[in-house]
KEBAMI-546525 format. One record per residue (C-alpha): x, y, z. Coordinates in Angstrom, 3 decimals. Example, Ala and Ser with C-alpha at 12.3 -4.5 7.8 and 13.67 -1.06 7.14 Angstrom:
2
<x:12.300	y:-4.500	z:7.800>
<x:13.670	y:-1.060	z:7.140>
END
This chain:
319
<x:34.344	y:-66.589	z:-218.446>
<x:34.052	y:-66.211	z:-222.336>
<x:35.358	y:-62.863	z:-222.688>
<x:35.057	y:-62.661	z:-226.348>
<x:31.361	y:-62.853	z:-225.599>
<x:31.762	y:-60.483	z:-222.844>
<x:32.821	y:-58.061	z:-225.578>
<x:30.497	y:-58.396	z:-227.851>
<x:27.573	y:-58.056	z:-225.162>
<x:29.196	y:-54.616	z:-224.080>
<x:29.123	y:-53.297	z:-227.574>
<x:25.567	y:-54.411	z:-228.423>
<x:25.040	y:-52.961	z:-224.158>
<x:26.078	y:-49.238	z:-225.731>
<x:22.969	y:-46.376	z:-225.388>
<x:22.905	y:-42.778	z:-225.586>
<x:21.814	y:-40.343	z:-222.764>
<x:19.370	y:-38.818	z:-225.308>
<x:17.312	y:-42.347	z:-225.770>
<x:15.954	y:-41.561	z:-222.697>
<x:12.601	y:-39.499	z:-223.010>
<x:13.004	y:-36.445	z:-220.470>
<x:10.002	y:-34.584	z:-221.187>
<x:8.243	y:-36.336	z:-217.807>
<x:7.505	y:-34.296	z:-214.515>
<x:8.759	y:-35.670	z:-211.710>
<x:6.621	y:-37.051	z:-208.810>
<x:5.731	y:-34.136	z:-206.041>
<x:8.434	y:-34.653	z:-203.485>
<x:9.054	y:-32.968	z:-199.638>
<x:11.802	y:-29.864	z:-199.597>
<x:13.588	y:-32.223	z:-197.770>
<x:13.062	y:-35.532	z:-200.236>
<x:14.041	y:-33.452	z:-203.474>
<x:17.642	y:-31.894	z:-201.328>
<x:18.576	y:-35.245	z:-200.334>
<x:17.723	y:-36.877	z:-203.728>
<x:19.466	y:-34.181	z:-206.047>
<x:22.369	y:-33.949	z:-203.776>
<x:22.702	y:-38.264	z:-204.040>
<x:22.587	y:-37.756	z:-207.555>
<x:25.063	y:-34.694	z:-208.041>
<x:27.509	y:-37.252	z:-205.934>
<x:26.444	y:-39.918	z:-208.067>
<x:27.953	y:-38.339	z:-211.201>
<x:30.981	y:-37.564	z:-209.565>
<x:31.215	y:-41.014	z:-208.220>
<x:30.395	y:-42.410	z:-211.776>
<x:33.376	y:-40.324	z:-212.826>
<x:35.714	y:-41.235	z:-210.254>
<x:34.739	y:-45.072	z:-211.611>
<x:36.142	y:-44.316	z:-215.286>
<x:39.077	y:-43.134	z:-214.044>
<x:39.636	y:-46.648	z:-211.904>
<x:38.331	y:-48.496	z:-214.984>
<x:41.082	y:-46.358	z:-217.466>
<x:43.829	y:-47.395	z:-214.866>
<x:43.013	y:-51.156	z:-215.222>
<x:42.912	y:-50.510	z:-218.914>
<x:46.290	y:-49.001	z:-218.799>
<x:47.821	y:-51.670	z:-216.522>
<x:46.189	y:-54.877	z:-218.310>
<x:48.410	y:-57.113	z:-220.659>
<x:45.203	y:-58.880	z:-222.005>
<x:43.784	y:-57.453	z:-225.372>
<x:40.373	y:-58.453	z:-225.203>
<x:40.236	y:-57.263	z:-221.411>
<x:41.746	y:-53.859	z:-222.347>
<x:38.584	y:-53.503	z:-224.846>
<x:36.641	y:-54.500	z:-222.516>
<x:37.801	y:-51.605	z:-219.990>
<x:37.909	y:-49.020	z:-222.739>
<x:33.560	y:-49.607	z:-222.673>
<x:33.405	y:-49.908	z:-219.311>
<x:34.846	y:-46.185	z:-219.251>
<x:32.392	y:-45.070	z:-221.785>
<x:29.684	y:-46.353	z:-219.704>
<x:30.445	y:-44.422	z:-216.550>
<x:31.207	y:-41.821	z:-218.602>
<x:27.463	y:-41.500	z:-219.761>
<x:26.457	y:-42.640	z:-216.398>
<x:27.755	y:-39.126	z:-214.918>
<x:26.061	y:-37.095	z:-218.159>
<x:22.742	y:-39.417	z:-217.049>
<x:23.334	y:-38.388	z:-213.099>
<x:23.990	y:-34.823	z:-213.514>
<x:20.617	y:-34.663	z:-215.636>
<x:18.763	y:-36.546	z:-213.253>
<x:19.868	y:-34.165	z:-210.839>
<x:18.560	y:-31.441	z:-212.783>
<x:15.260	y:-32.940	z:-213.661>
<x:14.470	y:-33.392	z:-209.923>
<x:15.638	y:-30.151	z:-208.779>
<x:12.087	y:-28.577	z:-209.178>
<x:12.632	y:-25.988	z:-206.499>
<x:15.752	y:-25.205	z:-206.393>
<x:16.087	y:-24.663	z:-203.073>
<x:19.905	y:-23.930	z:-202.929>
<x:23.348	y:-24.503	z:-205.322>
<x:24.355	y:-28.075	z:-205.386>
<x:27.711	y:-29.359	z:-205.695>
<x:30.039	y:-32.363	z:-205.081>
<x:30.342	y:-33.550	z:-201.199>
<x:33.752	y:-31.915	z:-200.275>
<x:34.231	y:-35.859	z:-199.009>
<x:33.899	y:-36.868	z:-202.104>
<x:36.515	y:-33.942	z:-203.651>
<x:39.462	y:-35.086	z:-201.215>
<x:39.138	y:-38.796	z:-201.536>
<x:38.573	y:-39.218	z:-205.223>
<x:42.899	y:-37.941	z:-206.116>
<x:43.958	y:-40.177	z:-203.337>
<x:41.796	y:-43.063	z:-204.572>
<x:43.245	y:-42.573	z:-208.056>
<x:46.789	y:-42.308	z:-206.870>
<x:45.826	y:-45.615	z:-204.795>
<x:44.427	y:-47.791	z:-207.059>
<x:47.328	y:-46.782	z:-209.699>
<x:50.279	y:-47.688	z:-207.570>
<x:48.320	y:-50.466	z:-205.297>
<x:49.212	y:-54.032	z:-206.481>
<x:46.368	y:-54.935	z:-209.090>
<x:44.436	y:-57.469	z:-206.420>
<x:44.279	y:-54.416	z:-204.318>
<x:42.674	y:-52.046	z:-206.501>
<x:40.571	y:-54.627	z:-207.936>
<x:38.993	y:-55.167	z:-204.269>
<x:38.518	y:-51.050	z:-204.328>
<x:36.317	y:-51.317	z:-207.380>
<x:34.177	y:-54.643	z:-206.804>
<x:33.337	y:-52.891	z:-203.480>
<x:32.690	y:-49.849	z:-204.791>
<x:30.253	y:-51.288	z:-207.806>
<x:28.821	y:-53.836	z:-205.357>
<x:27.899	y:-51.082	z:-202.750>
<x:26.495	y:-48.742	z:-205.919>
<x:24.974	y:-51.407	z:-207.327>
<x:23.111	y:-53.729	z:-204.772>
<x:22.762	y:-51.184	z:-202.061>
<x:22.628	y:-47.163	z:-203.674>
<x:21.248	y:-47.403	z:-207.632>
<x:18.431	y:-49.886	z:-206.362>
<x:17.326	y:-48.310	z:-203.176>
<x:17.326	y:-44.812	z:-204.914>
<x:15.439	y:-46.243	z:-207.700>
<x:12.420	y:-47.486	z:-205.280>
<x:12.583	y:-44.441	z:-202.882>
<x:12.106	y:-42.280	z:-206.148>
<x:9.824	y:-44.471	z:-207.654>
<x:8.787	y:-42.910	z:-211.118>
<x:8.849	y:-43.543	z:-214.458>
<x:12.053	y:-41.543	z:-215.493>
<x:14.124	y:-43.209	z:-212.426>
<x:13.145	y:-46.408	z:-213.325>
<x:14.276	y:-45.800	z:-217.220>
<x:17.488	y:-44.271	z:-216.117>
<x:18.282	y:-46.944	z:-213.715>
<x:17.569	y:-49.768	z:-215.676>
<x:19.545	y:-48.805	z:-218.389>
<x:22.661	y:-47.743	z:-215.672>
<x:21.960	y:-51.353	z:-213.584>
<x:22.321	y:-53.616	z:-216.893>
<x:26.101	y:-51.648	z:-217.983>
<x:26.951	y:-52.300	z:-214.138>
<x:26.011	y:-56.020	z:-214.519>
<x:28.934	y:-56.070	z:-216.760>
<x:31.415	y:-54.506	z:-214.745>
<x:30.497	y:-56.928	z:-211.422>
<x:30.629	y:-60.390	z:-213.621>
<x:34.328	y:-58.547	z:-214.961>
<x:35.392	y:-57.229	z:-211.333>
<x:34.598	y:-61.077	z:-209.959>
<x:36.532	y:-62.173	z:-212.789>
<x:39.489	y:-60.561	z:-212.113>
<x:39.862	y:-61.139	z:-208.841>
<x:40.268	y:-64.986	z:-209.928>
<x:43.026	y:-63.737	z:-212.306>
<x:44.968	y:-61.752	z:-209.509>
<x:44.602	y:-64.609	z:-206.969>
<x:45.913	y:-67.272	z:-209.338>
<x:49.043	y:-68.786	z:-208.040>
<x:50.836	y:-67.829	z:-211.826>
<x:49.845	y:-64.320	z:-211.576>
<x:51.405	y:-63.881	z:-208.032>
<x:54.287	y:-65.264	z:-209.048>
<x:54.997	y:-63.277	z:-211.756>
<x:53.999	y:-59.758	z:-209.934>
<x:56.307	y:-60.900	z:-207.059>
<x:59.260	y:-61.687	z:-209.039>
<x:58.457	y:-58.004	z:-210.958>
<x:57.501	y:-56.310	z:-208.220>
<x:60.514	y:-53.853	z:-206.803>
<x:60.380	y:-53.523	z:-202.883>
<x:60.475	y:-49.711	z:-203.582>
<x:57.262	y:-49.692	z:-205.355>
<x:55.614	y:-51.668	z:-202.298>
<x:56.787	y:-48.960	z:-200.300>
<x:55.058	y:-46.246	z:-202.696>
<x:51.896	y:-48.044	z:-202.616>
<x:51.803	y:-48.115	z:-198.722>
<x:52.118	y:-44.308	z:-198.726>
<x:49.243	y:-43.812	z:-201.209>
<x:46.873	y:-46.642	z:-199.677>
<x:47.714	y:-45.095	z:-196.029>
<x:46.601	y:-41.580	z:-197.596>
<x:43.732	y:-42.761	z:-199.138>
<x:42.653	y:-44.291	z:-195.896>
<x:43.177	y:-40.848	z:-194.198>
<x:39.741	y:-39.457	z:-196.357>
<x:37.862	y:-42.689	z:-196.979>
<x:35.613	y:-42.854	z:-194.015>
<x:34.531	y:-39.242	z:-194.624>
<x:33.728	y:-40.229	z:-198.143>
<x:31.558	y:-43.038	z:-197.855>
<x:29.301	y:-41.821	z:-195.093>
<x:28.763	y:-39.047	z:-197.232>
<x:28.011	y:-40.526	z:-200.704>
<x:27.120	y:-43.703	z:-199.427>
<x:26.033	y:-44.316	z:-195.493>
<x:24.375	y:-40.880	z:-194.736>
<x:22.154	y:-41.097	z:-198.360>
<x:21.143	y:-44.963	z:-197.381>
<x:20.124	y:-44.194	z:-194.003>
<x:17.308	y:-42.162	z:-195.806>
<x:17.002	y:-44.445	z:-198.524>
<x:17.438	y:-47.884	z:-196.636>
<x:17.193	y:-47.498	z:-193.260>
<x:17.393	y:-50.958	z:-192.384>
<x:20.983	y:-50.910	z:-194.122>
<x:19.786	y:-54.077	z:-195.241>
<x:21.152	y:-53.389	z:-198.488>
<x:25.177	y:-52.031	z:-197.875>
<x:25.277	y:-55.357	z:-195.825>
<x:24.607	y:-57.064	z:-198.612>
<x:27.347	y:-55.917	z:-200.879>
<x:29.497	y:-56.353	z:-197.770>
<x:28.817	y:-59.567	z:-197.380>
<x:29.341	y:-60.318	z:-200.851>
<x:32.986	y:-59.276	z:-200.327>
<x:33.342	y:-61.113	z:-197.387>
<x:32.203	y:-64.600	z:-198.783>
<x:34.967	y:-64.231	z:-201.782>
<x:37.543	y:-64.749	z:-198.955>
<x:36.149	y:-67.919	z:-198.401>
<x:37.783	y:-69.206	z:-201.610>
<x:41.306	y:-70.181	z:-200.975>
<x:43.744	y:-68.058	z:-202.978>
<x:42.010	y:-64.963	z:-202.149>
<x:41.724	y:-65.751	z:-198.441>
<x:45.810	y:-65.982	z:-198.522>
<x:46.041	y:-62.450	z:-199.534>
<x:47.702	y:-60.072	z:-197.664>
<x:45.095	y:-57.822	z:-197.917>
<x:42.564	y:-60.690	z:-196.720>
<x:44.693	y:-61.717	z:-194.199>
<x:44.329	y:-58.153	z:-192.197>
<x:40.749	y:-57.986	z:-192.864>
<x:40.036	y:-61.318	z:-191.342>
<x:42.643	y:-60.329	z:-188.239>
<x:40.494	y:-56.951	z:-187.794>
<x:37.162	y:-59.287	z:-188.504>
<x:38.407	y:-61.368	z:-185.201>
<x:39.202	y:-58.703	z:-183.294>
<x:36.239	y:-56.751	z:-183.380>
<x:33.841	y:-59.639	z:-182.575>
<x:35.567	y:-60.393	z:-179.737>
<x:33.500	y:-59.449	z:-176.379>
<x:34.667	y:-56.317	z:-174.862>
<x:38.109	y:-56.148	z:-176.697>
<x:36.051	y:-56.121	z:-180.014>
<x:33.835	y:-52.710	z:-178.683>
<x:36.969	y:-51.253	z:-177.773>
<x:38.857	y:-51.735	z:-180.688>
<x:35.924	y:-50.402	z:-183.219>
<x:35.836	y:-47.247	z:-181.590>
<x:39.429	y:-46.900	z:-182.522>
<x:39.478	y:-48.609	z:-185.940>
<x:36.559	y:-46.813	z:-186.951>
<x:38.358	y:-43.629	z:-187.821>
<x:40.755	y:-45.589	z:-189.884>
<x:38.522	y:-48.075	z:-192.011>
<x:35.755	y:-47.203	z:-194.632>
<x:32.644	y:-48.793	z:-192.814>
<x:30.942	y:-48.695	z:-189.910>
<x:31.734	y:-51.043	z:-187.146>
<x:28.146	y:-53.035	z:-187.596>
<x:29.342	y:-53.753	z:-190.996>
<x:32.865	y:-54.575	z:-191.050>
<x:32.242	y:-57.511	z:-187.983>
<x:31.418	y:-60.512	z:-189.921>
<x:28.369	y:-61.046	z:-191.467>
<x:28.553	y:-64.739	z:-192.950>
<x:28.602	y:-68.116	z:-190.819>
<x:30.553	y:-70.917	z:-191.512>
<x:28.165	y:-72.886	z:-193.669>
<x:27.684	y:-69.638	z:-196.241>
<x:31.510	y:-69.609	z:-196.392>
<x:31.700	y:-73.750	z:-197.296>
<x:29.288	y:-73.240	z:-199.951>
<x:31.288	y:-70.308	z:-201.557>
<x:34.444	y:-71.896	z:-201.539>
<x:32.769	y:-74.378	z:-203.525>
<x:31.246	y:-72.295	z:-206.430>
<x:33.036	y:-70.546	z:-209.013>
<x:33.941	y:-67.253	z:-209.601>
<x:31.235	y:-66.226	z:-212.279>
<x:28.319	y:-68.104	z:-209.883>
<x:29.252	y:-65.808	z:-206.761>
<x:29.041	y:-63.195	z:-209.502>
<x:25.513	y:-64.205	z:-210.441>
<x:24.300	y:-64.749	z:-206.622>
<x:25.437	y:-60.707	z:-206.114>
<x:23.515	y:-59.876	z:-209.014>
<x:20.992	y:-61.014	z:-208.104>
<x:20.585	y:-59.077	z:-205.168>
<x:19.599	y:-56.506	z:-207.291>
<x:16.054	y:-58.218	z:-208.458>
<x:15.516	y:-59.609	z:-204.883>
<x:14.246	y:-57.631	z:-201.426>
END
């Protein structure tokens, strides 16, 4: 990837909150449409939030200049993505039926996600935030967009999908750079067995809140918005084929997943095990059993980073 040109697209990408025109009325909606649709958004901007913080940690933690610049936008951009959530909230909340706030999922996760991804190896938090902007972007952003269907979500959302095109091609980028043999190297030969230890306390405490977080900002609002889950098994699945490519799939961290992966779609031992792992692991059982076949996996080991990048993206323009 040419990220000098990466930089200069996510300057010229910059836009205000106020270019939108907000003077629309939104589409009549049921009592029950408008709660579920304000409430995804009011999580959305919390969510967007939670994202620059993650973004300003890579910044931080990122010897690369060019990469550092390009994390100080991508924290501007979720930045105005929360200011551009909390008002879409507003402008749909017609009737105000009750006092909306945050999921209190979403308020214990987000400090142990933080701590997480700031003591986590770099690989490891990287893998937080692709699947994070490939679940927000592929499944939740699009499927709220064409369950809303109006003029002012479709401005919003277009604007929002084309900054989060930037982040994916970076996130896929990066996880190349962590799985490189010379990066591993040198984080192994830096890496004190203390702060390994620190890292497993934080990752074990995030894991404590995650599955209460993501049905509630993610499963519960696509079962209304995507039934079919179509969608979230997309973005999964994306995840899952970047293991086919051999330096990640030698990854601790890919390692376990592929050990739980076998497990679980084994008859009778597999149904057994999900009820258990289930209350550990951020996804339901239907989507954390494998979801690509050996001749999907052959091809991705075969293109690079920035074409899986492009096939995820465009999800987004595809039903």
């Amino acid at each position: 990837m040419n990220l000098e040109a990466m930089l200069d697209k996510c300057h010229r990408g910059q836009w205000k909150v106020g270019d939108l025109d907000w003077t629309g009325t939104p589409r009549p909606m049921s009592r029950d449409d408008e709660m579920a649709i304000v409430q995804c958004l009011t999580d959305m901007a919390g969510i967007e939030r939670l994202a620059g913080e993650l973004f300003e940690t890579q910044r931080q933690r990122c010897d690369d200049p060019v990469l550092r610049e390009i994390f100080a936008t991508f924290v501007k951009d979720e930045l105005r993505h929360a200011h551009a959530a909390q008002m879409l909230a507003d402008y749909y909340n017609v009737h105000h039926y009750k006092h909306y706030v945050q999921s209190a999922a979403l308020q214990r996760f987000a400090p142990h996600f933080i701590a997480a991804v700031r003591e986590a190896p770099l690989e490891v938090a990287n893998t937080f935030i692709l699947g994070g902007e490939l679940m927000l972007d592929i499944a939740l952003l699009r499927s709220l967009n064409d369950y809303v269907d109006d003029d002012m979500m479709r401005r919003a959302m277009h604007l929002i999908n084309r900054d989060e095109s930037r982040h994916v091609a970076i996130d896929f980028h990066m996880v190349e750079y962590y799985s490189s043999p010379e990066f591993r190297a040198r984080r192994d030969k830096q890496t004190p067995l203390r702060q390994h230890a620190r890292a497993a306390r934080v990752l074990a405490k995030m894991a404590y809140h995650s599955r209460p977080f993501f049905r509630a900002v993610f499963f519960e609002p696509m079962a209304l918005l995507d039934p079919s889950q179509k969608r979230i098994r997309e973005a999964i699945k994306r995840l899952q084929l970047l293991r086919a490519k051999p330096n990640v799939a030698n990854q601790p961290m890919a390692r376990l997943l592929l050990f739980v992966q076998k497990i679980n779609d084994t008859p009778y031992v597999g149904r057994a095990f999900g009820a258990i792992f289930t209350r550990l692991i951020i996804i339901e059982p239907e989507l954390y059993r494998r979801l690509t076949d050996e001749a999907e996996e052959r091809r991705a080991a075969q293109l690079t980073y920035e074409q899986l990048a492009n096939e995820a993206l465009e999800l987004k323009y595809t039903d």
